[in-house]
N, CA, C and O atoms as a DFTB+ gen file, in Angstrom:
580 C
 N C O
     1  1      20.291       9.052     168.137
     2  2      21.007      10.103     167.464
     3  2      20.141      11.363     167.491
     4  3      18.990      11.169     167.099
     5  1      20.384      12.382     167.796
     6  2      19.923      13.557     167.869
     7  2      19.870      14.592     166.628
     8  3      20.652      14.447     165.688
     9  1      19.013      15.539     166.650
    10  2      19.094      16.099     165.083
    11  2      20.326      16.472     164.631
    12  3      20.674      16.166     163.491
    13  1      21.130      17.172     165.459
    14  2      22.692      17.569     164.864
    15  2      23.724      16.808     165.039
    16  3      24.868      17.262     164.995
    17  1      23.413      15.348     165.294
    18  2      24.126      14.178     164.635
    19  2      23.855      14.074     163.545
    20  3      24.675      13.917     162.641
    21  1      22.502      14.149     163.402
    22  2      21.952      13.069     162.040
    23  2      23.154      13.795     160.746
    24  3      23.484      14.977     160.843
    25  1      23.657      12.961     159.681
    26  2      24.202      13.192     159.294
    27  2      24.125      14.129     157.898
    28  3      22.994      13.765     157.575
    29  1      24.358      14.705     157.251
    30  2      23.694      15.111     155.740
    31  2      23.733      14.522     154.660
    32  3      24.826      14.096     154.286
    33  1      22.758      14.356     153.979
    34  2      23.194      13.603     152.619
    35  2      24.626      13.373     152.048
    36  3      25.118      12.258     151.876
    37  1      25.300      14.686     151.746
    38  2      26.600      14.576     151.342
    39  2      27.668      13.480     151.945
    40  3      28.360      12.699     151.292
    41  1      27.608      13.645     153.449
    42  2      28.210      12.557     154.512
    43  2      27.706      11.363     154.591
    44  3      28.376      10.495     155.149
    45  1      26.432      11.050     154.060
    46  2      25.796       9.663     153.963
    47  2      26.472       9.594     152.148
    48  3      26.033       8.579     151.607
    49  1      27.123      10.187     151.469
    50  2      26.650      10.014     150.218
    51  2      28.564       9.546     150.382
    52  3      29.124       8.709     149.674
    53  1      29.015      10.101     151.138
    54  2      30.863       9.852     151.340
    55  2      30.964       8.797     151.977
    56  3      31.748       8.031     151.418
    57  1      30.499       8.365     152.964
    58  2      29.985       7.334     154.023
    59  2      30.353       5.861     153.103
    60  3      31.249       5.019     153.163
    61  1      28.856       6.125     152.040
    62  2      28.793       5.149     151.155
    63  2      29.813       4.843     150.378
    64  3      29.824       3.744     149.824
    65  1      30.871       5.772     150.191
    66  2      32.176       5.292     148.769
    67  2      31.856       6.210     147.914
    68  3      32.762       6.158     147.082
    69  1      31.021       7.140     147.558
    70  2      30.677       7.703     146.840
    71  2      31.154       9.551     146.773
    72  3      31.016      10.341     147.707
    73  1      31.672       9.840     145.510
    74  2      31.573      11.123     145.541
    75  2      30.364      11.811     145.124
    76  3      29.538      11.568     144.244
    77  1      30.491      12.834     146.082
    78  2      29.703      14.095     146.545
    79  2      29.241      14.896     145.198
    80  3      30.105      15.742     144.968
    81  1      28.284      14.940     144.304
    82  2      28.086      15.856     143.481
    83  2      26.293      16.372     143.516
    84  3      25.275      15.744     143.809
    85  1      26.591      18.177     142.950
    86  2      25.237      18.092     142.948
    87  2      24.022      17.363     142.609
    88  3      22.898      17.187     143.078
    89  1      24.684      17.026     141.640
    90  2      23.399      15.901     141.105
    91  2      23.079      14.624     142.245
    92  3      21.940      14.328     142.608
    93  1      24.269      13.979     142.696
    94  2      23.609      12.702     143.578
    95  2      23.010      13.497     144.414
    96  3      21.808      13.245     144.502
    97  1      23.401      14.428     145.117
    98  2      22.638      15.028     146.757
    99  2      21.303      15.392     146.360
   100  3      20.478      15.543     147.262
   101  1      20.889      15.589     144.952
   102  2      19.648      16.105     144.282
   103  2      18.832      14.724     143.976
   104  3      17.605      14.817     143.984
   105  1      19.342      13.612     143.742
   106  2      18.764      12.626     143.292
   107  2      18.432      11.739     144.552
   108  3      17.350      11.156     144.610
   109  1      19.522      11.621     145.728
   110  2      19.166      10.983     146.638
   111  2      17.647      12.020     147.605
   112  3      16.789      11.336     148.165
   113  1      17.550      13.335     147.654
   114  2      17.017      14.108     148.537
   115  2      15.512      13.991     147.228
   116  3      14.514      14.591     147.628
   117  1      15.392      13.464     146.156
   118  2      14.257      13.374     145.032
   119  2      13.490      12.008     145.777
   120  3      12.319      11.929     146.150
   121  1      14.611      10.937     145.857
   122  2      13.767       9.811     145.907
   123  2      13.396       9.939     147.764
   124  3      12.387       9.357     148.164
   125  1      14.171      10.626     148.658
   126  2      13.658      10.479     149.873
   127  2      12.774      11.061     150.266
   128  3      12.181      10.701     151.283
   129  1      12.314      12.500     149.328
   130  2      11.082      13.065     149.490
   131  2       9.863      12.700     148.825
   132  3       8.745      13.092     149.161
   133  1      10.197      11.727     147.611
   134  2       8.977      11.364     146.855
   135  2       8.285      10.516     147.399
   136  3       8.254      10.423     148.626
   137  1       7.414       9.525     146.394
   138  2       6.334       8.479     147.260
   139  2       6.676       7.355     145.948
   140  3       5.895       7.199     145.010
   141  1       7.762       6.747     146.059
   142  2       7.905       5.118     145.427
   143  2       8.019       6.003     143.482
   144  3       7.432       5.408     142.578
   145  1       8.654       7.102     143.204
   146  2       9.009       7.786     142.163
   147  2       9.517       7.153     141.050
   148  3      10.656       6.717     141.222
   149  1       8.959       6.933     139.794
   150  2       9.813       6.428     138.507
   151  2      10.729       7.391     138.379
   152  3      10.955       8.395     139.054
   153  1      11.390       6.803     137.100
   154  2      12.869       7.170     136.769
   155  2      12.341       8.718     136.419
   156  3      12.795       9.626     137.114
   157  1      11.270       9.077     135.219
   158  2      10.564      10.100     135.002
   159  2      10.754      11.422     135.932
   160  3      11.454      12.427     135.806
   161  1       9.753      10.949     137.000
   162  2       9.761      11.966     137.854
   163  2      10.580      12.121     138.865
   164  3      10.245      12.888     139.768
   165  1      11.786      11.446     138.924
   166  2      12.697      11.360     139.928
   167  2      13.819      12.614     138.708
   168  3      14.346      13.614     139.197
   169  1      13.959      12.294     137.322
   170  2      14.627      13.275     136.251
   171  2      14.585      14.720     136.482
   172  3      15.460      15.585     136.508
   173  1      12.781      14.737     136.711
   174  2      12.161      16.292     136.658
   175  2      12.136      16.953     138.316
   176  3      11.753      18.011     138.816
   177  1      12.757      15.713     138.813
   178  2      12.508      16.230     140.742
   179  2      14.480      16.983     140.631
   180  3      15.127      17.818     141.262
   181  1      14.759      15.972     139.346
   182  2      16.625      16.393     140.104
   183  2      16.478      17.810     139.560
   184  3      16.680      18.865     140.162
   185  1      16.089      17.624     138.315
   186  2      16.500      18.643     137.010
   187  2      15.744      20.077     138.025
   188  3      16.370      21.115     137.808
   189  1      14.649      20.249     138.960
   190  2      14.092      21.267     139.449
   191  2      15.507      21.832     140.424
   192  3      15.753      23.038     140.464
   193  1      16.090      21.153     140.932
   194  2      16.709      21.172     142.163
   195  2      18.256      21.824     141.126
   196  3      18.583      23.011     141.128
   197  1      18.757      21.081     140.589
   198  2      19.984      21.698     139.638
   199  2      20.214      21.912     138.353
   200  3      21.251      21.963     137.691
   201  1      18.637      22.075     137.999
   202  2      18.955      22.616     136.077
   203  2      19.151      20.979     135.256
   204  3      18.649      19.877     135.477
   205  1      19.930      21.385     134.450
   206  2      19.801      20.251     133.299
   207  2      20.759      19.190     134.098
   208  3      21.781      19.462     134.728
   209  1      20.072      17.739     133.878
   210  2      20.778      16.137     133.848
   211  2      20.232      15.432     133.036
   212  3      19.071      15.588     132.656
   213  1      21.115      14.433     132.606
   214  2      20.621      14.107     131.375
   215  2      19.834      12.606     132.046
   216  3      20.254      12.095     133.085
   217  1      18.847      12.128     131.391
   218  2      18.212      10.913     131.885
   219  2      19.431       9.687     132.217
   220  3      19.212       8.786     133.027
   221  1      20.621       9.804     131.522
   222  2      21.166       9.005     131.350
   223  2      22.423       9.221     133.016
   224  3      23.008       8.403     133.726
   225  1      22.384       9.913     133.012
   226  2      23.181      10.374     134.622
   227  2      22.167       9.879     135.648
   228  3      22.411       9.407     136.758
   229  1      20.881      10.091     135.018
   230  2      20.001       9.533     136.739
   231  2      19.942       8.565     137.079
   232  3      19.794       8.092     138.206
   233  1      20.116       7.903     135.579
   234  2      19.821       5.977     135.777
   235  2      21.051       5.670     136.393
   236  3      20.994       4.881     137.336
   237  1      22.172       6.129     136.061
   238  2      23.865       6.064     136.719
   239  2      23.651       6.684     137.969
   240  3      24.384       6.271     138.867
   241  1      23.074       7.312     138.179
   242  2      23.163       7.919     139.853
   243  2      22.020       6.659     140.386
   244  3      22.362       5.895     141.288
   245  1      20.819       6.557     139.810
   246  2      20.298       5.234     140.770
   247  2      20.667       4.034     140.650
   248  3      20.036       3.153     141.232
   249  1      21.536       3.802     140.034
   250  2      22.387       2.926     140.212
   251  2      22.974       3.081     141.655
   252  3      22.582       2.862     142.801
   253  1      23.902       3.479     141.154
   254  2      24.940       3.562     142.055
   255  2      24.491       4.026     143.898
   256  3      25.204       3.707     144.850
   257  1      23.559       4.588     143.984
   258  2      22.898       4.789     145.303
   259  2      22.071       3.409     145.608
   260  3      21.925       3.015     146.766
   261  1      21.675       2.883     144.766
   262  2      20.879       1.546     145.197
   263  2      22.236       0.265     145.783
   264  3      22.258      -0.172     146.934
   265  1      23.324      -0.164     144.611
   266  2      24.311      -0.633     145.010
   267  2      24.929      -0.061     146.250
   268  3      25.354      -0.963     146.971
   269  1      25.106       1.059     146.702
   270  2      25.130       1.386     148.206
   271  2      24.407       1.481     149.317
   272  3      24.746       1.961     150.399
   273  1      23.255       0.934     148.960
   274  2      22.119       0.787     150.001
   275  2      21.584       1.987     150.438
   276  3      21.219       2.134     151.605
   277  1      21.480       3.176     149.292
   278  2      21.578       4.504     150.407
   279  2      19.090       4.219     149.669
   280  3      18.066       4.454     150.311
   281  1      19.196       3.908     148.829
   282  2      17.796       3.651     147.866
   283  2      17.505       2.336     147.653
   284  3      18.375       1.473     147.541
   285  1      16.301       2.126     147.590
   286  2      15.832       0.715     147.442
   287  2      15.410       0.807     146.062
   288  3      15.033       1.943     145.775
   289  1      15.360       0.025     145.182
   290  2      14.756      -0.549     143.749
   291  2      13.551      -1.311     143.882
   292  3      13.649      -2.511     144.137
   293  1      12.342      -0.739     143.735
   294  2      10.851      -1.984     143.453
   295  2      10.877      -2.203     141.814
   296  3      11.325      -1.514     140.898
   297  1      10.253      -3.366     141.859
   298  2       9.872      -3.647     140.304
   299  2       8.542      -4.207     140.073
   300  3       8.586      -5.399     139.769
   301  1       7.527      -3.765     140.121
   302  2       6.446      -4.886     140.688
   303  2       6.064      -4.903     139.010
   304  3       6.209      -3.920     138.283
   305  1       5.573      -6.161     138.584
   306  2       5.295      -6.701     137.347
   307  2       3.949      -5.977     136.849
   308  3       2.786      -5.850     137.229
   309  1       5.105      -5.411     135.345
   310  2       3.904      -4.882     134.956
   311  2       4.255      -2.905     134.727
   312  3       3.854      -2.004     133.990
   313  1       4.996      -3.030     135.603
   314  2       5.210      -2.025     135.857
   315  2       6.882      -0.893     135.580
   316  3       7.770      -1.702     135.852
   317  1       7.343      -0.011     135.334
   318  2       8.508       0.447     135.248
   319  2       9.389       0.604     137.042
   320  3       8.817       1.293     137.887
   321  1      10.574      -0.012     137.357
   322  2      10.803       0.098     138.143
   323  2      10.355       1.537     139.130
   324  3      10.149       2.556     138.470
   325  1      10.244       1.617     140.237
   326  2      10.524       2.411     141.257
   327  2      11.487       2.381     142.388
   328  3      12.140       1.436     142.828
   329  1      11.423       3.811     142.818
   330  2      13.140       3.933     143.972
   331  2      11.904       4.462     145.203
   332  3      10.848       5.057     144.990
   333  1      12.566       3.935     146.696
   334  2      12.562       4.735     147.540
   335  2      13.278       4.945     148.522
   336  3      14.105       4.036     148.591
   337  1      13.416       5.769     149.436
   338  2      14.373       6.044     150.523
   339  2      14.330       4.904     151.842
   340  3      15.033       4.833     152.850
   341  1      13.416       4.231     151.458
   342  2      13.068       3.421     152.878
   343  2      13.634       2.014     152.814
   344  3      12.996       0.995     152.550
   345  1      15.106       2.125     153.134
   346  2      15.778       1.213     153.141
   347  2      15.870      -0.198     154.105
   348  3      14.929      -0.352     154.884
   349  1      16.680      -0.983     154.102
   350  2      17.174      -1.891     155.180
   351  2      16.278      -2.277     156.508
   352  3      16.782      -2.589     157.586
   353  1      14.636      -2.189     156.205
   354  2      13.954      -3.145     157.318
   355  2      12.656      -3.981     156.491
   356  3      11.477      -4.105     156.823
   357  1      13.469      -4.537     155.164
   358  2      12.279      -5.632     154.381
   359  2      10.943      -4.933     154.401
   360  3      10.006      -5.666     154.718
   361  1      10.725      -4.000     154.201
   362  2       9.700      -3.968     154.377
   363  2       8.660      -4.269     153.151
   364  3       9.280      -4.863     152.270
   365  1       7.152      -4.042     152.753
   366  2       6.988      -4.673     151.277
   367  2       6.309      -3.465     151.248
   368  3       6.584      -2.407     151.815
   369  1       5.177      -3.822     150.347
   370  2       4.031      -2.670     149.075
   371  2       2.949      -3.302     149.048
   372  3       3.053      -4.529     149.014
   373  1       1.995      -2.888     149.051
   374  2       0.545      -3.035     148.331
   375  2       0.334      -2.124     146.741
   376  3       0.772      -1.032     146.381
   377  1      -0.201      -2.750     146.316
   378  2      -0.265      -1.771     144.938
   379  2      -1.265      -1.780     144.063
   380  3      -1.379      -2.923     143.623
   381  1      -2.067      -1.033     143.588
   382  2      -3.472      -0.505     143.014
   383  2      -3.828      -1.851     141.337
   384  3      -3.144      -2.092     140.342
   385  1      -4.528      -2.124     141.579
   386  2      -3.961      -2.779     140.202
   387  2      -4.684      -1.980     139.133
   388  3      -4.638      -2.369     137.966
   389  1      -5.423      -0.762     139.507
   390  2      -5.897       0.153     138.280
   391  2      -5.278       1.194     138.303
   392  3      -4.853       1.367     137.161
   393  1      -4.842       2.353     139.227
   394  2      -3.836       3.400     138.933
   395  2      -2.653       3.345     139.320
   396  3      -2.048       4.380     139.041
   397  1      -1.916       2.425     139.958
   398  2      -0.663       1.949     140.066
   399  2      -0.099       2.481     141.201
   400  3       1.070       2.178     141.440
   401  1      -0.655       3.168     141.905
   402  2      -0.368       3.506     143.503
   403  2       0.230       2.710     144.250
   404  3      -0.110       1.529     144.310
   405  1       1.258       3.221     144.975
   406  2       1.972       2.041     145.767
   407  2       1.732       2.752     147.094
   408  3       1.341       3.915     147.201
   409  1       2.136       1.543     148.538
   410  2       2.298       1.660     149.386
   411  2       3.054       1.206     150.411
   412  3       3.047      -0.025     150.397
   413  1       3.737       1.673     151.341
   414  2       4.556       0.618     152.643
   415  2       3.644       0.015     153.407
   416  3       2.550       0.393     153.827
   417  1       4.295      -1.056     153.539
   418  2       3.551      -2.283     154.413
   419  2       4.329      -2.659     155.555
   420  3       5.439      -3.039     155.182
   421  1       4.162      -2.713     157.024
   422  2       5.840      -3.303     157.602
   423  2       5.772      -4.273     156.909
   424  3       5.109      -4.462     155.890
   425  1       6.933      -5.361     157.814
   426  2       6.909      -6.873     157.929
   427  2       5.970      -7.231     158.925
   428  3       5.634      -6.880     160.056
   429  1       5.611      -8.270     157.853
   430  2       4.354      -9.409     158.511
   431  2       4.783      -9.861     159.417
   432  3       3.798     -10.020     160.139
   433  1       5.675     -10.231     159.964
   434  2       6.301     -11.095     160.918
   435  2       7.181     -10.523     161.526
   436  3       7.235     -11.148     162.585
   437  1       8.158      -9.481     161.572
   438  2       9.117      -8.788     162.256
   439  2      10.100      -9.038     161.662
   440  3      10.087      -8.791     160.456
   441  1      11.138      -9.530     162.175
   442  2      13.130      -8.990     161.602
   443  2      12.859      -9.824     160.237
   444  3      12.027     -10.694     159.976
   445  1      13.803      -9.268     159.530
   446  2      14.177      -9.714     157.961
   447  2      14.553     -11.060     158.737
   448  3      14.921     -11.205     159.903
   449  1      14.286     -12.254     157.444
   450  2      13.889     -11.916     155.831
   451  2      12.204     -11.913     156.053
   452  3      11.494     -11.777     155.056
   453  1      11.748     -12.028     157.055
   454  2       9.852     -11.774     157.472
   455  2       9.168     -12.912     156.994
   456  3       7.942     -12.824     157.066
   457  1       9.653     -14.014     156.499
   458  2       8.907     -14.584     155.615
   459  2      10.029     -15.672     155.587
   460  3      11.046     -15.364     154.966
   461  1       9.973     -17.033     156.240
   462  2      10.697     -18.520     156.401
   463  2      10.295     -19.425     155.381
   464  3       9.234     -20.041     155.481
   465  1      10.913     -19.531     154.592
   466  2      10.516     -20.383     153.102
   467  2      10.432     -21.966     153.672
   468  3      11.311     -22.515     154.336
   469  1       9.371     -22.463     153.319
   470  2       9.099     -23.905     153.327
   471  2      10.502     -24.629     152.816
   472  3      10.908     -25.641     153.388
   473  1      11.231     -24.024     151.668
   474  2      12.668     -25.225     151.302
   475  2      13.354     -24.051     151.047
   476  3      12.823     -23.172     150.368
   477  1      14.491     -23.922     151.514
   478  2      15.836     -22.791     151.003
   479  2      16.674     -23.199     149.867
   480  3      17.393     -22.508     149.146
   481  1      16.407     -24.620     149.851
   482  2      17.349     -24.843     148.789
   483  2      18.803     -24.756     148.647
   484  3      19.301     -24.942     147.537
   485  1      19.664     -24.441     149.854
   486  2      20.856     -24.525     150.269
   487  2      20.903     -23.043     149.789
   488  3      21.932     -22.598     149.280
   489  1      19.570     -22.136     149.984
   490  2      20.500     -20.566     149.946
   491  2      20.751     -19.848     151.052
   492  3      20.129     -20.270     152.027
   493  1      21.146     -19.309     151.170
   494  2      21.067     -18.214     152.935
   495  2      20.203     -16.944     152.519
   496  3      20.571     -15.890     152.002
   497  1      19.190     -17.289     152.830
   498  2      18.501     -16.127     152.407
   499  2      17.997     -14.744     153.661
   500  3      17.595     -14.903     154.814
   501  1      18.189     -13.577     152.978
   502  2      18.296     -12.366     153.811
   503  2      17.308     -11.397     153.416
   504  3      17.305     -10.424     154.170
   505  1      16.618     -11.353     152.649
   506  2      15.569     -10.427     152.602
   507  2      14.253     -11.186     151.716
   508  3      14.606     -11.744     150.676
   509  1      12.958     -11.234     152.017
   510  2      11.939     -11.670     150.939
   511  2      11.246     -10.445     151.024
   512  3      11.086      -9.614     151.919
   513  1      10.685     -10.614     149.235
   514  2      10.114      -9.695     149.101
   515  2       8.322      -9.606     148.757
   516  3       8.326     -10.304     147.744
   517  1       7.497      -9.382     148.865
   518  2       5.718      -9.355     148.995
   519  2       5.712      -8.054     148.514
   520  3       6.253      -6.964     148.699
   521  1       4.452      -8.893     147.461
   522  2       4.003      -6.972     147.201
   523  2       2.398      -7.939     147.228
   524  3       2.099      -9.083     146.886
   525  1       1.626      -6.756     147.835
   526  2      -0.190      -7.457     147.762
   527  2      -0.803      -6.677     146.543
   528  3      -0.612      -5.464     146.461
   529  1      -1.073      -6.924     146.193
   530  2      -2.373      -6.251     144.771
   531  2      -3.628      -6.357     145.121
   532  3      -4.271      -7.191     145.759
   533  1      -3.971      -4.947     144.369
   534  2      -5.920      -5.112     145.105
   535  2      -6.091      -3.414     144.587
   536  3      -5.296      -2.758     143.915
   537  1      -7.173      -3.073     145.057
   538  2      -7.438      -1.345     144.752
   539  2      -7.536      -0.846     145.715
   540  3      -8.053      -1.206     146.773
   541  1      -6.687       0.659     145.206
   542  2      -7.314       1.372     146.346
   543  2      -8.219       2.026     146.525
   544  3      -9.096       2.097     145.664
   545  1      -8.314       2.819     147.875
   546  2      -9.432       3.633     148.244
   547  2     -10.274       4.355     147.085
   548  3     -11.501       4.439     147.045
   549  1      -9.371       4.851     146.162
   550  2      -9.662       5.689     145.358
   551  2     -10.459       4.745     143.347
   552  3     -11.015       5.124     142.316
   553  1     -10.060       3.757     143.826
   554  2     -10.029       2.517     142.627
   555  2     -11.328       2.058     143.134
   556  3     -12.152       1.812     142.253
   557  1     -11.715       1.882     144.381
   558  2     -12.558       0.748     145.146
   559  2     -13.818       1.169     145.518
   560  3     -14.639       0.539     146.185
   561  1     -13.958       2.690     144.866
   562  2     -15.610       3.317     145.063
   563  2     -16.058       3.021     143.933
   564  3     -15.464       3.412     142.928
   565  1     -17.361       2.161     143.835
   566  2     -18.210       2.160     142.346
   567  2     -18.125       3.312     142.196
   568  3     -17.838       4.157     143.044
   569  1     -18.449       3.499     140.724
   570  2     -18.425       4.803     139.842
   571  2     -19.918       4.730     139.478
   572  3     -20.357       3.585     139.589
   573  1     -20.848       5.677     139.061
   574  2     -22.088       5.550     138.747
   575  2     -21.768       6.166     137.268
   576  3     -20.892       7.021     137.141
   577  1     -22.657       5.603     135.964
   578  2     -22.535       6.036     135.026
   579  2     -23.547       7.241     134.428
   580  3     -23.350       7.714     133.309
């Protein structure tokens, strides 16, 4: 697809079933420019872009963009969910276990679900999910006192 295919938010946002309002095109273009964004700063990314939304519209807008696959939902324990734009290729996270930094990881193994469970248990399973814990770069330099 070439750049003036690629489609615009609004047309990915109709695509999905969804009507077109400033706020979603503000909330979807928040979480695709951020880096793995809480609900917080995904509020203050819309609210820059179109003035006042109320917290309670964003959680309804990430809703509803996650149920359409247009945003992914992380939850890593411990932690307040996060959204990002990097949808539909399994991919996982590494994550800081002192400042809470996240990161993309591909798949370990290639095509979804990346990861062949020893027993399925009669499920059909289509995506697994890995997150690694550890510190980062920035966590992982002694500090001198």
């Amino acid at each position: 697809m070439t750049a003036s295919e690629t489609p615009t938010t609004a047309e990915e946002l109709r695509g999905a079933g969804l009507r077109v309002t400033a706020a979603r095109v503000a909330l979807l273009e928040t979480v695709r420019h951020g880096d793995h964004l809480g609900v917080e700063a995904i509020a203050s990314g819309v609210r820059d872009r179109v003035g006042h939304v109320s917290l309670q519209a964003v959680y309804e807008g990430l809703h509803a963009l996650t149920a359409a696959g247009l945003i992914r939902r992380i939850e890593p324990a411990g932690s307040p969910a996060r959204f990002e734009g990097r949808v539909g290729d399994n991919h996982h996270h590494v994550i800081c276990r002192s400042c809470g930094a996240v990161a993309d990881v591909d798949c370990a193994m290639g095509k979804a679900p990346c990861l062949t469970a020893s027993e399925d248990h009669g499920f059909s399973i289509d995506e697994a999910e890995v997150i690694y814990w550890g510190h980062c770069p920035g966590c992982s330099i002694p500090r001198s006192s």
